[in-house]
ROLO-26946 format. One record per residue (C-alpha): z, y, x; residue in one letter. Coordinates in steps of 0.2 Angstrom, whole numbers, plus 5000, padded with zeros to 4 digits. Layout:
N
((Z, Y, X), 'A')
...
// end
This chain:
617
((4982, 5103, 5763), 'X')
((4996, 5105, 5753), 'X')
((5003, 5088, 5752), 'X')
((5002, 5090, 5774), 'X')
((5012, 5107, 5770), 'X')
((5025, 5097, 5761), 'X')
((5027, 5083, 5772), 'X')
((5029, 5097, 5787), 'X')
((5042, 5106, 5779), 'X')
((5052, 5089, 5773), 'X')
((5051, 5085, 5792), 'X')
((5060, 5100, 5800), 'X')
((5070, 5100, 5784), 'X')
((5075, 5082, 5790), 'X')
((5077, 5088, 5809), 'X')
((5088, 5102, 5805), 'X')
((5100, 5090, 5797), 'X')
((5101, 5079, 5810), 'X')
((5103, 5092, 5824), 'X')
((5115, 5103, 5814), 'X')
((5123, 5088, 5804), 'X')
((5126, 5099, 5788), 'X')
((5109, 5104, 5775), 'X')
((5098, 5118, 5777), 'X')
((5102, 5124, 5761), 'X')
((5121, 5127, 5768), 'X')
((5117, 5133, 5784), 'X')
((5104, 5145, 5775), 'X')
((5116, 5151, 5762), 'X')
((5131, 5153, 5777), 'X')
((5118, 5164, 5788), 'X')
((5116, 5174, 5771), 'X')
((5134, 5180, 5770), 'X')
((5137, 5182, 5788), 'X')
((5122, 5193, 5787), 'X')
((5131, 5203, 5775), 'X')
((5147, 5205, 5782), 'X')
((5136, 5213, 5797), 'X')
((5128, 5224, 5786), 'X')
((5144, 5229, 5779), 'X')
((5152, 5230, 5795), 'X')
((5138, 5245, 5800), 'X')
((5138, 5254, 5782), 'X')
((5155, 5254, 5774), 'X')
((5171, 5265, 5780), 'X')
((5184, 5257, 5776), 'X')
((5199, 5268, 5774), 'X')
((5212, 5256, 5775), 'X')
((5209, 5245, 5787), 'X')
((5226, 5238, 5788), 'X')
((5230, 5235, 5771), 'X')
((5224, 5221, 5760), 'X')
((5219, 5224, 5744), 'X')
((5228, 5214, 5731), 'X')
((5212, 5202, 5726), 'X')
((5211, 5199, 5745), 'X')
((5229, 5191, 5744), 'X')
((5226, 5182, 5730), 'X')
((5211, 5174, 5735), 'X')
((5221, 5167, 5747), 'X')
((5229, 5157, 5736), 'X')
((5219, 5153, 5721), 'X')
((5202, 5150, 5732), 'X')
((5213, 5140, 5749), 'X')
((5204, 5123, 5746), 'X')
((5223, 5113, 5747), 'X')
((5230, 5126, 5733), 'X')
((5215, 5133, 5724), 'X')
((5214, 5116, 5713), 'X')
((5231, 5114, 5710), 'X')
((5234, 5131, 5703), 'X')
((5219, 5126, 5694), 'X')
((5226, 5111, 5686), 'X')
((5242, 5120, 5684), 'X')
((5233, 5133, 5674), 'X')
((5223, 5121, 5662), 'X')
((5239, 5111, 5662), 'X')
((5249, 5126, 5655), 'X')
((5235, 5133, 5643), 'X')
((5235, 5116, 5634), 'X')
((5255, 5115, 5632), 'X')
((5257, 5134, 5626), 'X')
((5241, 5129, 5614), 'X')
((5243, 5113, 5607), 'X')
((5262, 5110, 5608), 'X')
((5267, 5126, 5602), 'X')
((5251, 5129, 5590), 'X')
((5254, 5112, 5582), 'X')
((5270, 5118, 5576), 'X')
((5263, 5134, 5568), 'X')
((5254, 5120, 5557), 'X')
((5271, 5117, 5547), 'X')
((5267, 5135, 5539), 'X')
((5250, 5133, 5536), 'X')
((5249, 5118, 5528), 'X')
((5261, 5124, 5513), 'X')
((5248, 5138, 5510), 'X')
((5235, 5126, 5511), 'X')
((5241, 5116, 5501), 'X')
((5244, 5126, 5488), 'X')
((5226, 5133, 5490), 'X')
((5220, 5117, 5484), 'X')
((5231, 5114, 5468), 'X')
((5226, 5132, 5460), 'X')
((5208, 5124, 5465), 'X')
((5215, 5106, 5456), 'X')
((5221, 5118, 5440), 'X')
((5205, 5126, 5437), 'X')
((5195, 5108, 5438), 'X')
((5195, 5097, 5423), 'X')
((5209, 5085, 5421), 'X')
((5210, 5068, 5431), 'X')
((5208, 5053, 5419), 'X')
((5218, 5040, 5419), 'X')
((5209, 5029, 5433), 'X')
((5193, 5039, 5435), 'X')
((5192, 5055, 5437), 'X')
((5177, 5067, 5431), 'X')
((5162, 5067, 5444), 'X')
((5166, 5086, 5446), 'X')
((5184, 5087, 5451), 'X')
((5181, 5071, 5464), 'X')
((5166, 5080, 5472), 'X')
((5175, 5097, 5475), 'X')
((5191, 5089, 5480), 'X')
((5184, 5078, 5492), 'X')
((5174, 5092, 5499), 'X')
((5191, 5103, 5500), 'X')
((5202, 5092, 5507), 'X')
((5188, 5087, 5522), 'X')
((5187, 5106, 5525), 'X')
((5206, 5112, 5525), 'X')
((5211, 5095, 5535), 'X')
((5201, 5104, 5549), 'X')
((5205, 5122, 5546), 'X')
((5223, 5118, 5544), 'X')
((5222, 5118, 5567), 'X')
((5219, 5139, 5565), 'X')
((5232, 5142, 5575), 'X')
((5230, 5129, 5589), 'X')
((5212, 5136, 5590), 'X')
((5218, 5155, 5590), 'X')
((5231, 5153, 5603), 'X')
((5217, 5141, 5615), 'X')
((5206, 5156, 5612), 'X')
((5216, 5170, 5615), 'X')
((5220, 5162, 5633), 'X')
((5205, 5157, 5636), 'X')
((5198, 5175, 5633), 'X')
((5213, 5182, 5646), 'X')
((5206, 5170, 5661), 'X')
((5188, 5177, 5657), 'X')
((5193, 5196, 5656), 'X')
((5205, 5193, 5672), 'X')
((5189, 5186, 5684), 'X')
((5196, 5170, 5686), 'X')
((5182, 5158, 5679), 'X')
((5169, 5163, 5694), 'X')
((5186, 5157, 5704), 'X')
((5185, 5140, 5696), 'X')
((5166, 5140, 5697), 'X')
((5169, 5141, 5718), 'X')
((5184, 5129, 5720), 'X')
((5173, 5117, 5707), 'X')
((5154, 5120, 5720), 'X')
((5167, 5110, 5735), 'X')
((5169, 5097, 5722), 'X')
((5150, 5098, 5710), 'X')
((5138, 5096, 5726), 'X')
((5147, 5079, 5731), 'X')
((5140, 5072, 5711), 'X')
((5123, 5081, 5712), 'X')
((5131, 5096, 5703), 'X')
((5131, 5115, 5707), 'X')
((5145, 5130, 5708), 'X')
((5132, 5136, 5693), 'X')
((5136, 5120, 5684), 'X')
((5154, 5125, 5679), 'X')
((5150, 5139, 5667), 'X')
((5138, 5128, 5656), 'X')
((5154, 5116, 5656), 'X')
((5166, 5128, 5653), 'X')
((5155, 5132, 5637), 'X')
((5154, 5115, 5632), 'X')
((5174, 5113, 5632), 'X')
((5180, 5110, 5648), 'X')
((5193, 5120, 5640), 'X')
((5197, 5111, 5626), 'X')
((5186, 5121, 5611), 'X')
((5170, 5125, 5617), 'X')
((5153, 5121, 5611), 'X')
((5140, 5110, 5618), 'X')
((5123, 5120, 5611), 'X')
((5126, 5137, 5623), 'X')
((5133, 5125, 5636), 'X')
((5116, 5115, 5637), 'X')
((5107, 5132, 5635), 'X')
((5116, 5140, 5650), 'X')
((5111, 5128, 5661), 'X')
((5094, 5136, 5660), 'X')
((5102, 5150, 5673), 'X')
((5103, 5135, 5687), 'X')
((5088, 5134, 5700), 'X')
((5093, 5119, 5707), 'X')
((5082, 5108, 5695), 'X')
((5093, 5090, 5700), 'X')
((5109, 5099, 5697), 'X')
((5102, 5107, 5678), 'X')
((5095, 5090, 5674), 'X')
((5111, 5082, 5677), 'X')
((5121, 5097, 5669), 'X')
((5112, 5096, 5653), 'X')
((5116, 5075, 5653), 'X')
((5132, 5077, 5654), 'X')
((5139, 5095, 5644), 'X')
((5139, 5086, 5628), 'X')
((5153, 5073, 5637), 'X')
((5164, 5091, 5637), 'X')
((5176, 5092, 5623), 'X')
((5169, 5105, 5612), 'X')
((5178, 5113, 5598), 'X')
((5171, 5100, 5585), 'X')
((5179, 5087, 5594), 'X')
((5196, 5097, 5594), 'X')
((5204, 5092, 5577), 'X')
((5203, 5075, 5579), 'X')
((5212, 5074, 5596), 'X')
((5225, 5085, 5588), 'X')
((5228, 5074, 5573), 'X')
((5230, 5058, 5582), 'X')
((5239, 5066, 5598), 'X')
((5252, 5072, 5582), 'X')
((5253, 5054, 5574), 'X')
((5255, 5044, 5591), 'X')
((5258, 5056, 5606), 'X')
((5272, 5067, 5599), 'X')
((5283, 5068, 5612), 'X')
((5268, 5068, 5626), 'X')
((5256, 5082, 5616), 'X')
((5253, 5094, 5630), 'X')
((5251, 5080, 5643), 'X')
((5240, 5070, 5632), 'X')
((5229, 5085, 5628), 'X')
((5229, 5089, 5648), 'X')
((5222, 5070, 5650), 'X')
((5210, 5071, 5637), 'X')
((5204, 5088, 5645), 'X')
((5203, 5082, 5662), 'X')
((5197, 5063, 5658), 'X')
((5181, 5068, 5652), 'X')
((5177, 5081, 5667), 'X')
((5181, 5067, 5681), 'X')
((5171, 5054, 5670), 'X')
((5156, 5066, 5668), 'X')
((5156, 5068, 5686), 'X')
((5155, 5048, 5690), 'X')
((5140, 5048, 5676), 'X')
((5133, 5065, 5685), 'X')
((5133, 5055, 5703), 'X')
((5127, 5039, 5695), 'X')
((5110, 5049, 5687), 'X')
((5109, 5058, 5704), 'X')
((5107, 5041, 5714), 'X')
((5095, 5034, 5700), 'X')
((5085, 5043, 5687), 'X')
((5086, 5061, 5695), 'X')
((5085, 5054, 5712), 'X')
((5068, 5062, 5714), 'X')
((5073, 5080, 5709), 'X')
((5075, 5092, 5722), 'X')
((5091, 5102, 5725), 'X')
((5094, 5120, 5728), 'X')
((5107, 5134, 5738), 'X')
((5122, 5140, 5728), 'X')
((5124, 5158, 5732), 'X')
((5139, 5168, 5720), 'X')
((5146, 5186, 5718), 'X')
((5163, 5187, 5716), 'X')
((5173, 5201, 5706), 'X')
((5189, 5208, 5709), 'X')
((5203, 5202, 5698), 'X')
((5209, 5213, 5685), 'X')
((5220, 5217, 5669), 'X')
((5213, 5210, 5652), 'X')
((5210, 5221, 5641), 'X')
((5219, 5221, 5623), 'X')
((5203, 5224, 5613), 'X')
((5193, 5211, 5623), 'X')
((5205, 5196, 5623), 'X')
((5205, 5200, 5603), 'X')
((5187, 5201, 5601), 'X')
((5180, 5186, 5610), 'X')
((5195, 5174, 5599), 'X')
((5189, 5185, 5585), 'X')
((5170, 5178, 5590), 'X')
((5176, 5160, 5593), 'X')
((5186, 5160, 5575), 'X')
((5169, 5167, 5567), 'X')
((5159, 5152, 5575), 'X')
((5172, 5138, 5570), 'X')
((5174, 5148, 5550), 'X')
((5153, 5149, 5550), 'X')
((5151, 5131, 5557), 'X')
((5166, 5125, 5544), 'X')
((5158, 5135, 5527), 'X')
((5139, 5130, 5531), 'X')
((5140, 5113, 5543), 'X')
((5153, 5105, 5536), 'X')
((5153, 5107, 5519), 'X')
((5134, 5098, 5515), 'X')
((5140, 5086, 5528), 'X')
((5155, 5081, 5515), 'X')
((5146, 5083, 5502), 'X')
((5132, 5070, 5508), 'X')
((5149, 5059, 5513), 'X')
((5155, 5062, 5494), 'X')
((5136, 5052, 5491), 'X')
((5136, 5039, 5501), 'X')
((5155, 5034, 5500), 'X')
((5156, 5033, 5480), 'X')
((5139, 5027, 5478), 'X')
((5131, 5013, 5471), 'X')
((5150, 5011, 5467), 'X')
((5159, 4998, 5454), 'X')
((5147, 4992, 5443), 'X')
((5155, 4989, 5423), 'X')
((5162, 4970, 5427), 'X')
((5172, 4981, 5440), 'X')
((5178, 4993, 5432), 'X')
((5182, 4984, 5416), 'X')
((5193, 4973, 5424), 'X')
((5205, 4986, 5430), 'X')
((5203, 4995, 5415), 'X')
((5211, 4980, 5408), 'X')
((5224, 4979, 5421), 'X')
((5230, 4999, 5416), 'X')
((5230, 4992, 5398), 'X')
((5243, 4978, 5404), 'X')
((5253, 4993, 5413), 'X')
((5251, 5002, 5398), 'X')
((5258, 4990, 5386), 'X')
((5271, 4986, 5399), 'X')
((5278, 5003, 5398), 'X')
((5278, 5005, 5380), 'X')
((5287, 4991, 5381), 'X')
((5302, 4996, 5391), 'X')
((5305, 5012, 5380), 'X')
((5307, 5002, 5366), 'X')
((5299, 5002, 5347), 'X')
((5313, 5013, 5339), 'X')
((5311, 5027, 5350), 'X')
((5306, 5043, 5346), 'X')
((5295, 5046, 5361), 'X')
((5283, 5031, 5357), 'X')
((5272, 5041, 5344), 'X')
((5274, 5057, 5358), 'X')
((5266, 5045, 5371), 'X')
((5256, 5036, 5358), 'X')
((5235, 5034, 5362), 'X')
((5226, 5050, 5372), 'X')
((5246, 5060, 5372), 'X')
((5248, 5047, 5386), 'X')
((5235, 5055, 5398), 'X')
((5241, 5071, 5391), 'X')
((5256, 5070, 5397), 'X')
((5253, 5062, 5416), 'X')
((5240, 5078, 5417), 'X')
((5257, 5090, 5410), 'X')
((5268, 5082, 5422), 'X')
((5256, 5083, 5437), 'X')
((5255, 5102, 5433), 'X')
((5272, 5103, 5431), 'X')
((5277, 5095, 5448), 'X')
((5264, 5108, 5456), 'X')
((5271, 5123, 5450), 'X')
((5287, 5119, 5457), 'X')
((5284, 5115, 5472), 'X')
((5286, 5124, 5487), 'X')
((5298, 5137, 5475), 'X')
((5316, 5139, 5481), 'X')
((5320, 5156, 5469), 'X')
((5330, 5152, 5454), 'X')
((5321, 5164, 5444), 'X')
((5304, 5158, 5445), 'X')
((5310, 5141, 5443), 'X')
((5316, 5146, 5427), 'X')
((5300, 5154, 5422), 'X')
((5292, 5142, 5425), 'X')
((5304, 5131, 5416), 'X')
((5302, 5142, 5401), 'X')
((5284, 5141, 5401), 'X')
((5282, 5125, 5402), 'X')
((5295, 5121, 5390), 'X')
((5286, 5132, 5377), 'X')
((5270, 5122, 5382), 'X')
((5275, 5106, 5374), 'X')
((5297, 5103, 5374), 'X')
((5296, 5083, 5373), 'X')
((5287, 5081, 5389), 'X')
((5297, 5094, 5397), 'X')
((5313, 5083, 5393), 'X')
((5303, 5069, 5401), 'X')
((5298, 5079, 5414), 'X')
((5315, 5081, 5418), 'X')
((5322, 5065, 5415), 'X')
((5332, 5068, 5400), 'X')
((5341, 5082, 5408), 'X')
((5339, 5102, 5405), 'X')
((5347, 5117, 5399), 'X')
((5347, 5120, 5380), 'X')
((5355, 5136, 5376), 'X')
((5362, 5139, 5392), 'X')
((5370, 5121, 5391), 'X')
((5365, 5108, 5399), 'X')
((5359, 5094, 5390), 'X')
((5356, 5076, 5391), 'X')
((5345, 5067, 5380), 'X')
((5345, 5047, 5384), 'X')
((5330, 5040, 5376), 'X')
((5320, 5053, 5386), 'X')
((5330, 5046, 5401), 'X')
((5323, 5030, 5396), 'X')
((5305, 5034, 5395), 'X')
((5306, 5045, 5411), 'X')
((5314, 5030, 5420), 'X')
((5298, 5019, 5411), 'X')
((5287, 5031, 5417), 'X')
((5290, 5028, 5436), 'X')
((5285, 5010, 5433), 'X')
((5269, 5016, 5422), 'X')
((5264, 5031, 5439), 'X')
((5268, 5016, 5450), 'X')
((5256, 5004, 5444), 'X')
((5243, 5017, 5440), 'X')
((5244, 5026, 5458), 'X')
((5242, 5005, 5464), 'X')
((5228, 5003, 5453), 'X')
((5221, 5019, 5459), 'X')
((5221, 5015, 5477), 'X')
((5215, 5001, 5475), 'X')
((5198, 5007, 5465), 'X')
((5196, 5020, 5480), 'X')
((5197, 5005, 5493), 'X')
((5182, 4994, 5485), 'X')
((5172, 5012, 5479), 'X')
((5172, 5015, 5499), 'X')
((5170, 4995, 5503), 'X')
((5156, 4995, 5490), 'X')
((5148, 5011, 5496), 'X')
((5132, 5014, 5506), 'X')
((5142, 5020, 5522), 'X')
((5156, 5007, 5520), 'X')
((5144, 4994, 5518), 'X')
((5136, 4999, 5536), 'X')
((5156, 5004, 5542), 'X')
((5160, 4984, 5538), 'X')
((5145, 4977, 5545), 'X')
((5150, 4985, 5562), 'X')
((5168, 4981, 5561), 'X')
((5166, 4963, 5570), 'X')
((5162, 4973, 5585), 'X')
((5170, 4988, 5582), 'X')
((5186, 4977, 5579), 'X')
((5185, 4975, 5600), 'X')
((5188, 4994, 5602), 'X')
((5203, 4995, 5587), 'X')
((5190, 5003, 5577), 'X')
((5191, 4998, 5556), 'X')
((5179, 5001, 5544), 'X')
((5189, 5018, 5539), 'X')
((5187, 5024, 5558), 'X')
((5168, 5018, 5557), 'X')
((5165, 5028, 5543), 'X')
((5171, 5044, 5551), 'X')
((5162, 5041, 5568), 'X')
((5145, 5037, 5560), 'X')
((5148, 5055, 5547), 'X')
((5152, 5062, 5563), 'X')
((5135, 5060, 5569), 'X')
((5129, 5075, 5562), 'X')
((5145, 5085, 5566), 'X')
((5158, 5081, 5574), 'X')
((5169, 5093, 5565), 'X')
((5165, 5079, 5552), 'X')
((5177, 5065, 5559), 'X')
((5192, 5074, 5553), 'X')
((5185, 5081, 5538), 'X')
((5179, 5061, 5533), 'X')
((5196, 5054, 5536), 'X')
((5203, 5069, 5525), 'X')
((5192, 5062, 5510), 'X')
((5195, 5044, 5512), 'X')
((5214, 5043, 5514), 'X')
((5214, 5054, 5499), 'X')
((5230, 5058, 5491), 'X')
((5235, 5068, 5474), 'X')
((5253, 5072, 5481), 'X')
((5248, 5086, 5492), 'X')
((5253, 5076, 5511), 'X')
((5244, 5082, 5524), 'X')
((5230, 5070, 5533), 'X')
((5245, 5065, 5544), 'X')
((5256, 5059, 5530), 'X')
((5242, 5052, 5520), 'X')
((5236, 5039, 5537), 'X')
((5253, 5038, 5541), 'X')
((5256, 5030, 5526), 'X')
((5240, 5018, 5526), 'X')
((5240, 5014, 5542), 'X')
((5255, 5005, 5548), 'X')
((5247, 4995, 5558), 'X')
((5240, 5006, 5570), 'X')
((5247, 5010, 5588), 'X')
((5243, 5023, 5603), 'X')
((5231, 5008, 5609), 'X')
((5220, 5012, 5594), 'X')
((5223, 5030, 5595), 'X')
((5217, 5033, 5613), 'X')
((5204, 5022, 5610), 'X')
((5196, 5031, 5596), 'X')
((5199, 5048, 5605), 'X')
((5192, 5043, 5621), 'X')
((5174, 5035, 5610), 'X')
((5176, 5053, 5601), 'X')
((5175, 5061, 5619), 'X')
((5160, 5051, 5625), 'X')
((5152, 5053, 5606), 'X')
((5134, 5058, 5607), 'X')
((5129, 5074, 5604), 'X')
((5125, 5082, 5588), 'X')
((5108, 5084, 5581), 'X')
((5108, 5103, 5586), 'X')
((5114, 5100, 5601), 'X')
((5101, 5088, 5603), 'X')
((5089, 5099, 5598), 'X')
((5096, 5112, 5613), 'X')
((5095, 5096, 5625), 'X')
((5075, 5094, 5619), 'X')
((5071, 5113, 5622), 'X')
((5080, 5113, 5639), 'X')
((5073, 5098, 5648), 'X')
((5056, 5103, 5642), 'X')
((5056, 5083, 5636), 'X')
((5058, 5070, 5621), 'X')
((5062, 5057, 5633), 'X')
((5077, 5065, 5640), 'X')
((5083, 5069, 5622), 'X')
((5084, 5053, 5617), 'X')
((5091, 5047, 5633), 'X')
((5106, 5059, 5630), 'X')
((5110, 5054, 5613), 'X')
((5109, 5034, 5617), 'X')
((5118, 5033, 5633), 'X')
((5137, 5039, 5626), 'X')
((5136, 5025, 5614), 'X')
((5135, 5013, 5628), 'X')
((5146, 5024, 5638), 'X')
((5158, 5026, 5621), 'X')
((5160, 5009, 5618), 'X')
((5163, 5000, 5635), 'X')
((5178, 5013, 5637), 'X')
((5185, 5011, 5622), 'X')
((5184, 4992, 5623), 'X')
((5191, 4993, 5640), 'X')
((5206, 5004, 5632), 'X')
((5211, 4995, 5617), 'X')
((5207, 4975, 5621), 'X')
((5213, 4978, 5640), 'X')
((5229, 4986, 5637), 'X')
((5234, 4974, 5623), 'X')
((5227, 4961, 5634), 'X')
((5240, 4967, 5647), 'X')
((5253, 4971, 5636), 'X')
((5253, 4990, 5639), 'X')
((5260, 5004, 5630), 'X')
((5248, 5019, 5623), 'X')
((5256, 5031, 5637), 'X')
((5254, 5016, 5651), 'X')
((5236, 5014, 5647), 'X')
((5233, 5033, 5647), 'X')
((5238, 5032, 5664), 'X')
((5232, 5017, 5671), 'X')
((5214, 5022, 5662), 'X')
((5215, 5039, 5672), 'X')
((5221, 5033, 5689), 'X')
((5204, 5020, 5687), 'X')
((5193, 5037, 5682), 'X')
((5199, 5045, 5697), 'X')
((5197, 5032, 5711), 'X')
((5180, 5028, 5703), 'X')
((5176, 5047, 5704), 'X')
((5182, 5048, 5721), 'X')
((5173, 5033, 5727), 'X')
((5155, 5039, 5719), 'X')
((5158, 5055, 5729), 'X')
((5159, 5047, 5744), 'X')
((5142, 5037, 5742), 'X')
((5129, 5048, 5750), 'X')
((5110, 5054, 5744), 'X')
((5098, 5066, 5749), 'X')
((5098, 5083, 5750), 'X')
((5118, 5084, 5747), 'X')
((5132, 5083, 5761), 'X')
((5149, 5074, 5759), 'X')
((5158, 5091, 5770), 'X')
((5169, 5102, 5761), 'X')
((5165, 5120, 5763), 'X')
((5178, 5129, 5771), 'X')
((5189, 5142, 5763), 'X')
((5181, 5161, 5759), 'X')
((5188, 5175, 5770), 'X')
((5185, 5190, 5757), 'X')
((5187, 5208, 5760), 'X')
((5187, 5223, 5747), 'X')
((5177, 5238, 5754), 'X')
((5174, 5253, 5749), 'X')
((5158, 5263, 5751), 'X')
// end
């Protein structure tokens, strides 16, 4: 009985469509608000019938189906330029103070040795530099809040969520489907866990099944820093239109992946009416822009203290251990000997700074001028630099003239002593080869470790994709939190000179190009989710299956685009900026070709425009 009731309904439903040549869900949803407008038309006295109010007009404009989506990309395009451009700038302040943060932390720790350091003073340095290499983007994260937080107060998001349903229903999508995406980080910094969890507000169960596939595809706020630091290496002069494409890429490659799952594995679910109430515009309000960046800030600090720091502290495990073994490390122990013996060498037997620098004074005084260097940097008053002089001049006077390189002030006068010139000038060879040496031990420990050991066994493939064994590393931490790709890369292209992360790959990566850049942001983009979000993805769908099916399919996803990116465009000889575009005007004419291939229960018409009026009762 009920399977006859089904198949009669699915008959007239299939009649109505053919007789009408639009769905019954439209038609029903249309006869809804013409029903209204009648209602409304008996009940309200309006009192001014000639005048329009002020929504009214600009409804005209932002919700017109020719201008609507341009405004809208006009506004994402301009939230992105005022956010990253000028926020990365505000990044020249904060790194100083973060800096310096983390030499009063190096101060307190115990000393570093020679070649190795103590176990104590690698573990918390490592975990600090992941986690301020992340919060040094504050102020690109409080400026992308703050605006975000002005189009919420003002009523424009239920705009975007209309202009967006003429576009969704065409990739078996929903008007409802934008606020779950909007969450996830259609705007740059949002989170996928209460963008899969909003989804459960969408009746249309085809549309939430597809939503929940594809919000992790969003650029949430974890993904954020990474975009930031290689848009800053390799995009400099293109920031705010790089960020603008890595914003929009993912939404027009979501919606391909959306249509794909709606004409194959959700083919079976049924689709639903979108029906929306929208508010007046209005002024923001002071306290609410500041409390919901206030909210956003809290999340990214909570998600940084908790998250972030066991994820680097696992990373600290599994890139330092098993390690050198003894053969290892006695043979660069030997080779600091040599570098050792070469620099007493160079200052000569009959100086009087050999029995100074003689046995542990050595390490002693690379530790006093390490301290040294940090004390004075980042001071410009004369005054403080010589109380700082003073102090350290009491602390031990003959490494202080080295220090110095056999020049100070004795007296008032200034001095010069020229056997400590000598040893200061032997002492650059000695920090040279030590600093070489260094590096070097750092490179095998990661090569040697659990995750370089899996990082290099996936390079052969990963090499396709411009992907090393460093960038593998970071990518598999990342797993657990994406926040984590940044923070990796900020503990293995460690430094003791205080560069930032963009210095330090600077430095060690010549090699790299925007190819590789683009590549590894566009993988970042289509990274599986994270295990909480997975988790969120599990409650949602009600099913296992599902779960797993989001987490395997951006790998695949992941990788053929990054492949396509970095082997194509060398293959083709194009730039980082050419491949951007080429890559986005391919997204787009595959988007636009998807939307034209029909399916059930979804019509290829656009809506037409909305005639609002304000009335008052």
């Amino acid at each position: 009985m009920k399977e006859d009731f089904l198949d009669y309904i699915e008959a007239k439903r299939k009649e109505v469509k053919e007789k009408e040549g639009r769905d019954p869900e439209r038609i029903i949803s249309q006869q809804y608000y013409q029903k209204a407008i009648q209602i409304s038309a008996k009940c309200v006295n309006k009192t001014n019938k000639k005048k329009r109010p002020l929504t009214s007009k600009i409804d005209k404009i932002v919700l017109n189906r020719f201008t609507g989506p341009l405004v809208l990309l006009a506004i994402i395009y301009l939230l992105y330029n005022l956010s990253i451009v000028q926020g990365y700038k505000l990044t020249n302040y904060t790194w100083p103070i973060l800096a310096s943060f983390r030499d009063l932390v190096a101060s307190i720790l115990p000393s570093e040795g020679l070649l190795f350091d103590p176990l104590l003073r690698s573990l918390v340095l490592s975990v600090m530099d992941g986690i301020l290499a992340v919060l040094n983007y504050v102020p690109i994260f409080a400026i992308l809040f703050t605006l975000v937080a002005v189009l919420e107060d003002i009523g424009y998001i239920p705009r975007m969520t209309f202009i967006m349903d003429r576009v969704f229903r065409h990739f078996g999508l929903h008007g409802q489907s934008l606020f779950p995406l909007v969450l996830g980080g259609v705007f740059v910094g949002g989170c996928a866990i209460p963008g899969v969890m909003a989804t459960r507000g969408i009746k249309d169960e085809k549309a939430r099944l597809a939503t929940i596939l594809i919000v992790p595809l969003m650029n949430c706020l974890a993904k954020t820093p990474l975009y930031i630091l290689l848009i800053g290496l390799f995009f400099k002069d293109y920031q705010g239109f790089t960020m603008f494409f890595m914003a929009t890429i993912t939404l027009i490659i979501a919606l391909s992946v959306s249509k794909l799952f709606s004409l194959t594995i959700l083919k079976r679910k049924e689709p639903a009416p979108f029906v929306l109430e929208m508010p007046p515009f209005h002024l923001p309000t002071i306290t609410g822009v500041i409390r919901r960046c206030l909210e956003r800030l809290w999340l990214f600090f909570k998600k940084i203290v908790t998250i972030v720091i066991v994820v680097m502290a696992l990373v600290f495990a599994l890139t330092h251990f098993p390690g050198l073994d003894q053969e290892q490390r006695a043979n660069y122990q030997a080779q600091m000997e040599q570098v050792i013996d070469k620099f007493y060498q160079d200052i000569g037997q009959d100086s009087p700074y050999r029995t100074v620098l003689a046995g542990d004074n050595l390490e002693k005084y690379i530790n006093y001028n390490a301290d040294y260097s940090l004390s004075k940097r980042g001071v410009d008053s004369e005054e403080q630099k010589e109380i700082i002089d003073k102090e350290f001049k009491e602390r031990n006077l003959a490494f202080y003239k080295i220090a110095n390189r056999g020049v100070y002030r004795e007296d008032g006068e200034l001095t010069r002593d020229r056997e400590a010139m000598q040893v200061a000038k032997a002492y650059r060879y000695l920090e040279r080869g030590r600093k070489e040496l260094r590096a070097e031990i750092n490179d095998k420990t990661l090569i040697n470790s659990v995750l370089g050991l899996l990082a290099h066994k996936i390079e052969p493939i990963t090499k396709y994709a411009g992907f090393n064994w460093r960038v593998n590393m970071a990518l598999i931490s990342s797993f657990a939190a994406k926040e984590s790709s940044v923070a990796t890369l900020g503990s293995i292209y460690k430094s003791d000179q205080g560069e930032s992360l963009e210095e330090k790959m600077s430095e060690q990566e010549q090699g790299w190009t925007p190819l590789h850049a683009l590549a590894i942001m566009l993988f970042m983009a289509m990274y599986p989710p994270c295990i909480p979000t997975l988790m969120a993805v599990r409650l949602e769908s009600g099913s296992t299956k599902w779960m797993l099916f989001a987490g395997f399919y951006p790998i695949i996803l992941g990788s053929f685009i990054s492949i396509l990116i970095f082997s194509g465009g060398n293959l083709l000889g194009l730039s980082g900026l050419q491949a951007m575009i080429s890559f986005y005007i391919l997204a787009i004419i595959t988007m636009v070709l998807m939307g034209f291939i029909k399916q059930d229960g979804v019509g290829n018409e656009f809506a037409g425009d909305i005639e609002q009026e304000t009335v008052q009762l």
